[in-house]
MDTraj code that builds the backbone (N, CA, C; nanometers):
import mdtraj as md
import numpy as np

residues = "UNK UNK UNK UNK UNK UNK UNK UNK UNK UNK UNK UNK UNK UNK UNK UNK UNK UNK UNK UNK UNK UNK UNK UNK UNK UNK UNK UNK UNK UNK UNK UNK UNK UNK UNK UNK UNK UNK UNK UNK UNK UNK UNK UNK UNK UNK UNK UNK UNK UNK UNK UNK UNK UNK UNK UNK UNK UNK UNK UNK UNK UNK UNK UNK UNK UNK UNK UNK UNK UNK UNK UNK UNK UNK UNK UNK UNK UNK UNK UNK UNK UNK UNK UNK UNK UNK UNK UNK UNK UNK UNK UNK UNK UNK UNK UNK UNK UNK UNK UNK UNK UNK UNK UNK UNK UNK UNK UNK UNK UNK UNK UNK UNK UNK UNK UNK UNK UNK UNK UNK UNK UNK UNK UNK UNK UNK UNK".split()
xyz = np.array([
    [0.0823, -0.1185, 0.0000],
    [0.0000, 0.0000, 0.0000],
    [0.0868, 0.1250, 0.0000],
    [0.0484, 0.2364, -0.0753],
    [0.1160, 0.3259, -0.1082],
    [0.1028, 0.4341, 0.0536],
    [0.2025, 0.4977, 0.0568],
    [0.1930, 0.5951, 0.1981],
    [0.0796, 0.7220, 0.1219],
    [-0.0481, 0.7366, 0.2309],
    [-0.1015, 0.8394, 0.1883],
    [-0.1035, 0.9433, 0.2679],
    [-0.1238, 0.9383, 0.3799],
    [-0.0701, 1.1176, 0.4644],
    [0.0699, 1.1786, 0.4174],
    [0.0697, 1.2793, 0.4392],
    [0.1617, 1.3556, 0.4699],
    [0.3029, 1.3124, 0.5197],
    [0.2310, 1.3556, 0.6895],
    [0.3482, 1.2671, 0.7510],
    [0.4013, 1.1673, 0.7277],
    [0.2846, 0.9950, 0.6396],
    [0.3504, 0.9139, 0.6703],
    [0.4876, 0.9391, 0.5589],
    [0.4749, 1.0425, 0.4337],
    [0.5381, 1.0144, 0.2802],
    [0.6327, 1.1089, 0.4369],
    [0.6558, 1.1637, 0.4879],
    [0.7775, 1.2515, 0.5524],
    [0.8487, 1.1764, 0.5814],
    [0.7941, 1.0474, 0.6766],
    [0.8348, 0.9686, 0.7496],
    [0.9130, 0.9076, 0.6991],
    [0.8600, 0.8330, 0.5775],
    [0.9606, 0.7573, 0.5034],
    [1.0664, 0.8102, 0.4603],
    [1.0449, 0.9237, 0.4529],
    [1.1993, 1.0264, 0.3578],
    [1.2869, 1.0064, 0.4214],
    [1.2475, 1.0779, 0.5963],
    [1.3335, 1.0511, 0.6921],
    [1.4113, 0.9382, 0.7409],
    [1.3224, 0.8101, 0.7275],
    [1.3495, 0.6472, 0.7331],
    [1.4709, 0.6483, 0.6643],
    [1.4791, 0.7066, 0.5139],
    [1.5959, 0.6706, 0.4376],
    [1.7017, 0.7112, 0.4824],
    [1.6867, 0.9110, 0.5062],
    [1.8270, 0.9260, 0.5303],
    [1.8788, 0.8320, 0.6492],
    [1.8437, 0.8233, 0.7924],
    [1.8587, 0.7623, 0.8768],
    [1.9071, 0.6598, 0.8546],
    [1.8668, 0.6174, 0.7787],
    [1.9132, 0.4119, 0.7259],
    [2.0811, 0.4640, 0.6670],
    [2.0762, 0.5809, 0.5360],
    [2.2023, 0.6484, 0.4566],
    [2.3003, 0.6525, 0.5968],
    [2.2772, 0.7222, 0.6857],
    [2.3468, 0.7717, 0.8004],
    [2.4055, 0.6281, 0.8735],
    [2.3394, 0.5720, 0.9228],
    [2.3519, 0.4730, 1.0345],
    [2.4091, 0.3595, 0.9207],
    [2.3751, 0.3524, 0.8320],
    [2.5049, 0.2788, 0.7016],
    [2.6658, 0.3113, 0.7420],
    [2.6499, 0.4314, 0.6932],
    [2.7923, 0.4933, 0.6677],
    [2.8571, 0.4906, 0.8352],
    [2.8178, 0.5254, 0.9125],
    [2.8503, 0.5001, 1.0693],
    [2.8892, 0.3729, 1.1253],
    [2.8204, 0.2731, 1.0746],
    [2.7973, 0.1223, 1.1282],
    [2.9613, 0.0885, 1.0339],
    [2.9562, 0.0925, 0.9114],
    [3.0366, 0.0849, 0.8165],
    [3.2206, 0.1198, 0.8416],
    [3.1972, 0.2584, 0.9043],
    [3.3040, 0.3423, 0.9512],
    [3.3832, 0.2558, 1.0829],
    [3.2912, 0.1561, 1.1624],
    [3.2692, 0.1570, 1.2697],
    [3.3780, 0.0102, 1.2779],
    [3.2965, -0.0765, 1.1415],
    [3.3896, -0.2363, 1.1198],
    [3.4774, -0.2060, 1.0575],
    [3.5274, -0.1122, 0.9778],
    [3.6539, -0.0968, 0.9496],
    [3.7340, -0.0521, 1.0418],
    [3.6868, 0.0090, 1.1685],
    [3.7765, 0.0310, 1.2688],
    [3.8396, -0.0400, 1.3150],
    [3.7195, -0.1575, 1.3583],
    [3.7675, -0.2006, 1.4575],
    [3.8213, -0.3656, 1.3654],
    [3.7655, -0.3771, 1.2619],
    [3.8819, -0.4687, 1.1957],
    [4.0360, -0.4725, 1.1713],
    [4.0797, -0.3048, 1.1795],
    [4.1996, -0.2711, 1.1617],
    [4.2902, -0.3120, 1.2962],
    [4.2043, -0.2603, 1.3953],
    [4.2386, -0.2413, 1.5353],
    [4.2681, -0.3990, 1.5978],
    [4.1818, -0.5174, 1.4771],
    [4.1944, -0.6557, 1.5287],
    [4.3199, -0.7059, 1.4715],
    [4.3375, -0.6830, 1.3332],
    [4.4197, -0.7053, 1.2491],
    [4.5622, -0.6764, 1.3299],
    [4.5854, -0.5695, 1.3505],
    [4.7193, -0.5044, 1.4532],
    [4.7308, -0.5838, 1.5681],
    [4.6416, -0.6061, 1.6430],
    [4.6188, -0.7091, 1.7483],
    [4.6913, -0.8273, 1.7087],
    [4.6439, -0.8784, 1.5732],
    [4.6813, -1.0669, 1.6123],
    [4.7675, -1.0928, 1.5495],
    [4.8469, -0.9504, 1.4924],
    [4.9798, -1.0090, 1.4389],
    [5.0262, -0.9142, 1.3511],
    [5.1165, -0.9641, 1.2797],
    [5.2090, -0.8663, 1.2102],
    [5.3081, -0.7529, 1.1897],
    [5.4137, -0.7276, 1.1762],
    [5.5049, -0.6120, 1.1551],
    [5.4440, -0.4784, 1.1936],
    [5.3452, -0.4410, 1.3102],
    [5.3117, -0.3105, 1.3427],
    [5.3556, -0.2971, 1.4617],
    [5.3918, -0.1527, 1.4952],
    [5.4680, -0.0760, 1.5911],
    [5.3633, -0.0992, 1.7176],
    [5.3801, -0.1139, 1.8596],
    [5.3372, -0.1449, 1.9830],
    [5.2509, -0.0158, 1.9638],
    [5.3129, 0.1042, 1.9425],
    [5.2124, 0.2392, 1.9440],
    [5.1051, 0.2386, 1.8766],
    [5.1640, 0.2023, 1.7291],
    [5.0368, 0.1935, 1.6171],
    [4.9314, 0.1511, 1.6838],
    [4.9845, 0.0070, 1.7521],
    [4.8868, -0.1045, 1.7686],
    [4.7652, -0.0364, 1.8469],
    [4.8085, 0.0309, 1.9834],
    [4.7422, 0.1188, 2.0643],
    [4.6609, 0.2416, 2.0024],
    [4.7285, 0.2717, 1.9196],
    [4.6725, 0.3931, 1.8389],
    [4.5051, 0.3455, 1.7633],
    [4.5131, 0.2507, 1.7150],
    [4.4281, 0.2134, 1.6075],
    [4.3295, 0.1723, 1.7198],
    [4.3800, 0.0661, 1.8183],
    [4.2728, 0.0069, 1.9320],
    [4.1751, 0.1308, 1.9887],
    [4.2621, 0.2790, 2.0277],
    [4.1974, 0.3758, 2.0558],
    [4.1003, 0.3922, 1.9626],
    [4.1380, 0.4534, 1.8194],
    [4.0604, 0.4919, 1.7683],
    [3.9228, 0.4205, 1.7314],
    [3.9155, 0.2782, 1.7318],
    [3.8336, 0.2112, 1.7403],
    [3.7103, 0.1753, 1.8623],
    [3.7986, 0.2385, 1.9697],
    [3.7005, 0.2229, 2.0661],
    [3.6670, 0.3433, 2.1033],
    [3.6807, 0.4770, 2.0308],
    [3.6380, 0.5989, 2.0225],
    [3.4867, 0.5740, 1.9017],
    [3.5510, 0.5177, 1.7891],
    [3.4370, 0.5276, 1.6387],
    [3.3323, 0.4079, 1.7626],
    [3.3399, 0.2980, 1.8365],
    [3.2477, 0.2686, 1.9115],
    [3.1600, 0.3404, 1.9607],
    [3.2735, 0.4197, 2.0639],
    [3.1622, 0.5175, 2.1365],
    [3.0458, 0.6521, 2.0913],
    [3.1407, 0.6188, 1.9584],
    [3.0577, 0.7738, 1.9094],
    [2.8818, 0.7079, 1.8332],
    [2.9468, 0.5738, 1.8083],
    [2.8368, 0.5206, 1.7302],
    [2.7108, 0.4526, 1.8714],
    [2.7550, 0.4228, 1.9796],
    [2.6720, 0.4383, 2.0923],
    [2.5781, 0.5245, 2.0938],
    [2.6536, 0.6459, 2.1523],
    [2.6431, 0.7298, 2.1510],
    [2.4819, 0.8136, 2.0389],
    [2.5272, 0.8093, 1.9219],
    [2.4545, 0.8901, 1.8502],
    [2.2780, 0.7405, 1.7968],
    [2.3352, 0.6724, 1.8740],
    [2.2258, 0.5356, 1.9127],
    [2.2301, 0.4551, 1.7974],
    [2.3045, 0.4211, 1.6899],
    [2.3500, 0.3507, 1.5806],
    [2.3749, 0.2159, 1.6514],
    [2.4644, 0.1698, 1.7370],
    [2.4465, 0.0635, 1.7858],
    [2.4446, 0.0725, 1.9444],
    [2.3512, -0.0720, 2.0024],
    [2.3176, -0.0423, 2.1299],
    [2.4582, -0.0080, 2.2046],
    [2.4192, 0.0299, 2.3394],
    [2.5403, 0.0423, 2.4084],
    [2.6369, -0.0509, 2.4433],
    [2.5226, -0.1841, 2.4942],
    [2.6081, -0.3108, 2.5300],
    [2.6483, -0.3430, 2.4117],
    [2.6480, -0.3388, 2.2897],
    [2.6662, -0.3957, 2.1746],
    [2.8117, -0.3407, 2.1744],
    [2.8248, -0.2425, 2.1942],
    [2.9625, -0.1182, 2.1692],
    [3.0402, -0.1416, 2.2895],
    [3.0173, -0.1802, 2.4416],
    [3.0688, -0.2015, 2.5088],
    [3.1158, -0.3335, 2.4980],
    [3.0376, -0.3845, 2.4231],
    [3.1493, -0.5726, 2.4353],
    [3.2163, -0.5769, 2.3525],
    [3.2082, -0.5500, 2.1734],
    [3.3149, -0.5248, 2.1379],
    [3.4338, -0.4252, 2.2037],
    [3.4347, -0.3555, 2.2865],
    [3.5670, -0.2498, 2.3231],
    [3.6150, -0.3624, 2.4357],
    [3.4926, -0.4366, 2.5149],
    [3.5974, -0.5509, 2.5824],
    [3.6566, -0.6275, 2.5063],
    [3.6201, -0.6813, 2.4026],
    [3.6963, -0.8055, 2.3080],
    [3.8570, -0.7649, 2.2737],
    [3.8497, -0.6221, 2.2324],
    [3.9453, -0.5574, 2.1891],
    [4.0407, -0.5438, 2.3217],
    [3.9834, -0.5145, 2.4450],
    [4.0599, -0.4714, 2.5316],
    [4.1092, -0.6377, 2.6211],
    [4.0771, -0.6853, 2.5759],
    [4.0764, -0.8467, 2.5892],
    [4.2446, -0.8704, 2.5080],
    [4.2161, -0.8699, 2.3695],
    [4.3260, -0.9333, 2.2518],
    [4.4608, -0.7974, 2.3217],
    [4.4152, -0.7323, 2.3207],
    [4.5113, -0.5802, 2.4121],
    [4.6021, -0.6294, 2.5540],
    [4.5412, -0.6968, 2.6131],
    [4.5806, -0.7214, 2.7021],
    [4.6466, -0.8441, 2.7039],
    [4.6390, -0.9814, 2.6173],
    [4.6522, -1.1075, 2.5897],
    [4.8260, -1.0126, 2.5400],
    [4.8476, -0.9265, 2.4645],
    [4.9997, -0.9162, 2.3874],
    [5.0461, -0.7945, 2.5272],
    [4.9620, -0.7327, 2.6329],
    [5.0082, -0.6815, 2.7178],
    [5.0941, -0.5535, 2.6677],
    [4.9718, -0.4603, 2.6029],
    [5.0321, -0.3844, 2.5231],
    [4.9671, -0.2119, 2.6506],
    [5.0813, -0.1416, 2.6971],
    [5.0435, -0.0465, 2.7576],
    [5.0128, 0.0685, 2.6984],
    [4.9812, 0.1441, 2.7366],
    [4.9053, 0.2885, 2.6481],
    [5.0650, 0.3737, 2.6546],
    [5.0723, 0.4494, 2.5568],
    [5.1970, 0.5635, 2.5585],
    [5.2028, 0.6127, 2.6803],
    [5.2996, 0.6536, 2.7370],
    [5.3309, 0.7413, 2.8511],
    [5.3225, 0.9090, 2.7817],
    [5.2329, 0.9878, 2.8011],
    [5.2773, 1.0957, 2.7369],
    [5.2348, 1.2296, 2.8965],
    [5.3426, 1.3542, 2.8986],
    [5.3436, 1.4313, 2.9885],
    [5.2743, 1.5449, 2.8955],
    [5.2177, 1.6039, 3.0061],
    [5.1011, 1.7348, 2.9324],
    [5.1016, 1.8047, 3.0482],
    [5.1900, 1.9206, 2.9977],
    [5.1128, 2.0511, 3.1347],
    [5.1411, 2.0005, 3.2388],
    [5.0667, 2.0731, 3.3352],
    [5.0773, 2.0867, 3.5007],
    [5.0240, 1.8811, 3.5359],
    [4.9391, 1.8200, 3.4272],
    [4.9295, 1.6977, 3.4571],
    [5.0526, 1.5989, 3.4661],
    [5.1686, 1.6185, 3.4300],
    [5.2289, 1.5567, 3.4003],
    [5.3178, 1.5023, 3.6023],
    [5.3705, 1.4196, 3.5960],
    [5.3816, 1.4221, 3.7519],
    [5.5246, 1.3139, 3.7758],
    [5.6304, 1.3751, 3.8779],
    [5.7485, 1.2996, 3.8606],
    [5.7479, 1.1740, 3.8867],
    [5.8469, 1.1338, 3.8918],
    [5.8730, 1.0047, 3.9074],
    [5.8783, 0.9530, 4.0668],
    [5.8306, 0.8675, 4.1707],
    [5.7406, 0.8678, 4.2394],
    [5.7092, 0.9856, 4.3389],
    [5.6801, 1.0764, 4.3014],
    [5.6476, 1.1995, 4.3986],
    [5.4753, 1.2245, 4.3380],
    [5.3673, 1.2123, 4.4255],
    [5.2584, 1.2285, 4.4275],
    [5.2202, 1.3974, 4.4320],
    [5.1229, 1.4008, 4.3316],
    [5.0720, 1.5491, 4.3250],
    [4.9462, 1.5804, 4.4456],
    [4.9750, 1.6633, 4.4932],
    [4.8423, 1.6919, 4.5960],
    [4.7514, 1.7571, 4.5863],
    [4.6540, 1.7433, 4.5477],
    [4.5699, 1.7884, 4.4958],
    [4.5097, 1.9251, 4.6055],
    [4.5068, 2.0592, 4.6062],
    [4.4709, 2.1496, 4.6479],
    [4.3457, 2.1387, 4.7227],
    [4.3632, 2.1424, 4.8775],
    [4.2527, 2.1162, 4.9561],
    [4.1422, 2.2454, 4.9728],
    [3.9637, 2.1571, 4.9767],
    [3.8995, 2.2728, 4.9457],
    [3.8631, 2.3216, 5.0586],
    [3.8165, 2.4073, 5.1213],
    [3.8109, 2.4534, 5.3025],
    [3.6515, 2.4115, 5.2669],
    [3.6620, 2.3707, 5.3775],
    [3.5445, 2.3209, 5.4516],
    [3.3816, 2.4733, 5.4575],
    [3.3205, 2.4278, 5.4396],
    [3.2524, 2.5738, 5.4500],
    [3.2117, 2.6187, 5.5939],
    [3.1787, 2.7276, 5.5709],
    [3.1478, 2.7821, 5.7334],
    [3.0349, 2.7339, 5.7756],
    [2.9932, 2.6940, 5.8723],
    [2.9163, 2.6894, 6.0058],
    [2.8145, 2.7879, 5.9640],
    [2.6076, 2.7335, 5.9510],
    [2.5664, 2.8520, 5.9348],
    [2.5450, 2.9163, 6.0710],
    [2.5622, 3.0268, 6.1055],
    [2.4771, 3.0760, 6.2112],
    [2.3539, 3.0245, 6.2609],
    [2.2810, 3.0123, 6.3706],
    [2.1561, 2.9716, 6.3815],
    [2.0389, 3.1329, 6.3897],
    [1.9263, 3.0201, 6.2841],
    [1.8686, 3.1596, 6.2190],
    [1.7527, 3.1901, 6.3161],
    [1.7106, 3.3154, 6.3556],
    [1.6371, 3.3298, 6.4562],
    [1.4934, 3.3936, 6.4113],
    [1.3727, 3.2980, 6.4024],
    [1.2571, 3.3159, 6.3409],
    [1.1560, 3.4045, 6.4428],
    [1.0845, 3.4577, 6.3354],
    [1.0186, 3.5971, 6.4400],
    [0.8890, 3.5293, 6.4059],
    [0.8253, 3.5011, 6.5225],
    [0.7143, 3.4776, 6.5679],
    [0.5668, 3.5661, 6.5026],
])
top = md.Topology()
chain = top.add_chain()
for i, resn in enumerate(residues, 1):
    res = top.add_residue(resn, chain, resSeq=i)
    for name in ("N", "CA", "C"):
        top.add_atom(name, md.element.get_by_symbol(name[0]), res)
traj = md.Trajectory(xyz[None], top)
């Protein structure tokens, strides 16, 4: 049966792009994280790369969560699988120093204590 309201012929328009969108996303999403597997189970790539690509893959996850393309648990178990094969070659994340974050070698940063607030006065209600 052909769409006869309005809305429903809108609806469908919309149906498409959505389907166009959540294609190209879903799409974006297995090439990520195929790359990110590929580096994982072998071959002539740099320990960084390897980390690099795993990131970016479990970023194109989250974004595709996120914008509701795939469920959450769906996106969260693949980033465990990955963080699974990650951990099986015991591959650590870069060490990188940034700014005031950066922190020596074992000397702990202390984080700036906040004062306590004052004591209210007790408030005296007029009858």
């Amino acid at each position: 049966m052909a769409k006869r309201t309005a809305s429903a012929k809108k609806q469908a328009r919309a149906s498409v792009k959505r389907a166009l969108r959540n294609r190209a996303v879903k799409s974006e999403v297995k090439t990520l994280v195929v790359k990110a597997r590929k580096s994982l189970s072998g071959g002539p790539v740099a320990e960084s790369d390897r980390y690099a690509l795993t990131l970016e893959a479990v970023k194109g996850l989250d974004r595709a969560a996120a914008k509701g393309v795939l469920h959450k648990n769906n996106a969260s178990r693949r980033k465990s699988r990955l963080a699974r094969q990650m951990a099986k070659l015991k591959i650590a994340p870069p060490v990188a120093a940034k700014g005031k974050q950066a922190v020596k070698k074992g000397a702990v940063a202390a984080a700036p204590a906040k004062a306590a607030p004052a004591a209210k006065p007790a408030s005296s209600k007029k009858k």
